[in-house]
N, C-alpha and C positions, 0 to 999 in steps of 0.2 A: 504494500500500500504506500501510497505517496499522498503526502498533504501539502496545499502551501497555508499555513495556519495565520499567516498575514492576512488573508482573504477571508478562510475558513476555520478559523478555530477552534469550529464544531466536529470537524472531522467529517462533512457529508459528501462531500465532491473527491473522489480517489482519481488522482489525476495518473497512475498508474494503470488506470482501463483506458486512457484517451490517448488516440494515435498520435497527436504530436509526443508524445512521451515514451511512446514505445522506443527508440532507438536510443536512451538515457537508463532505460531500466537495466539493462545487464551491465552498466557499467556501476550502476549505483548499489545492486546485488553485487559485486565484488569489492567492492572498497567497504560492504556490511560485512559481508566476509572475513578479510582482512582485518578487520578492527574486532569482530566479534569470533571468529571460530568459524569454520564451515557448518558446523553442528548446530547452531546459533538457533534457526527457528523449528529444530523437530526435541521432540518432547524424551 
């Protein structure tokens, strides 16, 4: 999920489903990675 909470910071609008944003999300999935663990979002 992707917020911009400047706008939204209700969290209703996931700019992570909107094709301008599609080509930023695997870059943005690896720098959460990096920071967090691969392992990061499974339980």
């Amino acid at each position: 999920m992707l917020f911009d909470h400047s706008v939204d910071p209700l969290e209703l609008d996931n700019l992570a489903e909107k094709e301008a944003y599609k080509s930023i999300m695997p870059k943005l999935a690896r720098e959460l990675r990096q920071k967090w663990g691969a392992n990061f979002l499974k339980e």
